[in-house]
C-alpha angles and dihedrals in degrees: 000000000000121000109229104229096246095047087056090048104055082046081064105050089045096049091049106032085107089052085044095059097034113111115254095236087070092051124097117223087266092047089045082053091050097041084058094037094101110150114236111262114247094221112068090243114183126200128202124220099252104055100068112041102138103054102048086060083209119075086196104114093232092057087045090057096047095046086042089054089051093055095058102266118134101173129055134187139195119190100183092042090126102071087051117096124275087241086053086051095061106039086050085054102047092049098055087042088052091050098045100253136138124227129222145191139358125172106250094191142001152145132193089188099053153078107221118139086022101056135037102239106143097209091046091051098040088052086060093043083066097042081061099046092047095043087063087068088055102048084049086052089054108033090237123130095192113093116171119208130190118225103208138220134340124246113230097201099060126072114255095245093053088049082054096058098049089055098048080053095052097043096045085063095047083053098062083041094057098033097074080054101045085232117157121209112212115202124200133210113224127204112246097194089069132003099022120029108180095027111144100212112055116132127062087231091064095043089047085048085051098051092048088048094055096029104193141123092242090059118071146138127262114203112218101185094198099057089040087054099053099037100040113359111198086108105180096032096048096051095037087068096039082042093107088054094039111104101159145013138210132187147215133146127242134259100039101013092254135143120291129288095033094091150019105300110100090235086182092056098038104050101044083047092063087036097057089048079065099241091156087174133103133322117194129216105218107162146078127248127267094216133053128230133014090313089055090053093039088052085045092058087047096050084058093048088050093050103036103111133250 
């Protein structure tokens, strides 16, 4: 009989889940090769840095990329990279460019406190308009084409239409900012029933009316299956008809935004759904971790192998 593949891969990490967490000193030059002998995910997986920060045994960015590597990733994403030095934002570029890896998205703008796409307020809108401007210098810096920027609040006193229109407005100019560039902005919708009350962009629907509306290759969807679980459910349908505006995804399981396998999303069906559709892109890792300590990062590593497609 024939192993499936993932059968033969969560064989592996049980059976080496000791070696994993032994510390290298006891290992002998074969063990240390095995130790680092992870097979590449499938799946373009991207960890943040926040997410792992027992297992590297080093909290410096650089360490993080190259234990990372050795895990299997070969993508990598920062959404807050902005607010890192100049000096960070190379070295984290050099090293995934020296490993081979691609790097994905950081969030170029965004405000939890105000009304920008929604609204008309000039001030509001010309401070995003250099967000943008500024952001093109940092996906150069990285070699990554995917900026994800937040649209803020709603505003409760506009109809939604007319909210609609303003954004369609705003993100229209950030796209013949980010064409000459070949710069894609992801948006992304955000539950409002439990992480973001008051966001104006919220449903897929609304994301995928947006991107029509602008219709350009610097405007799509990311998916962030967390957020599409809790506010509208209906997973594979609902992004199967958003799929032409989707450029980028993102996970976390529900309840408690961790990694999968620890709630209610199908992450097997889920992922090789998205996989046999042939999205071959990012897939971000934006959640925290069930479990504390090492054992709850090592049982993290083992929930992605048990979900990457076949």
């Amino acid at each position: 009989m024939i192993m499936r593949r993932r059968q033969f891969i969560n064989g592996l990490i049980a059976g080496t889940t000791t070696l994993s967490t032994a510390p290298l000193s006891f290992l002998n030059a074969s063990e240390k090769q095995k130790r680092f002998a992870e097979a590449p995910f499938r799946m373009k997986f991207s960890p943040d840095f926040g997410i792992f920060s027992h297992l590297p045994g080093s909290n410096d960015v650089v360490d993080k990329i190259k234990w990372g590597y050795d895990q299997g990733f070969r993508a990598w994403e920062s959404t807050f990279l902005k607010n890192r030095s100049v000096e960070e934002q190379e070295r984290i570029s050099r090293i995934i460019q020296q490993k081979g890896m691609e790097f994905g998205q950081f969030v170029g703008t965004y405000t939890f406190q105000d009304v920008t796409f929604a609204g008309r307020d000039t001030d509001l809108r010309d401070k995003v308009l250099r967000d943008v401007r500024a952001s093109v210098e940092i996906a150069k810096r990285m070699n990554t084409k995917f900026i994800h920027n937040v649209l803020g609040l709603a505003d409760p006193r506009l109809p939604d239409d007319f909210q609609m229109g303003n954004a369609i407005e705003l993100l229209k100019r950030i796209a013949g900012i980010y064409e000459p560039h070949d710069i894609v902005m992801v948006m992304e919708s955000m539950n409002h029933k439990i992480n973001h009350p008051g966001i104006f962009l919220h449903t897929i629907p609304q994301a995928y009316a947006l991107a029509k509306g602008v219709g350009s290759p610097s405007v799509k969807i990311l998916f962030d299956a967390y957020h599409v679980q809790i506010e509208e459910g209906n997973l594979i349908p609902t992004m199967d008809y958003a799929w032409d505006e989707i450029a980028y995804f993102q996970i976390g399981d529900t309840p408690g935004r961790k990694e999968p396998a620890s709630g209610e999303i199908n992450y097997v069906n889920l992922l090789q759904h998205i996989h046999d559709k042939g999205y071959r892109g990012f897939v971000g890792m934006e959640h925290g971790i069930s479990k504390p300590g090492r054992e709850g990062e090592l049982a993290a590593l083992k929930a992605y192998r048990s979900v990457d497609p076949e």
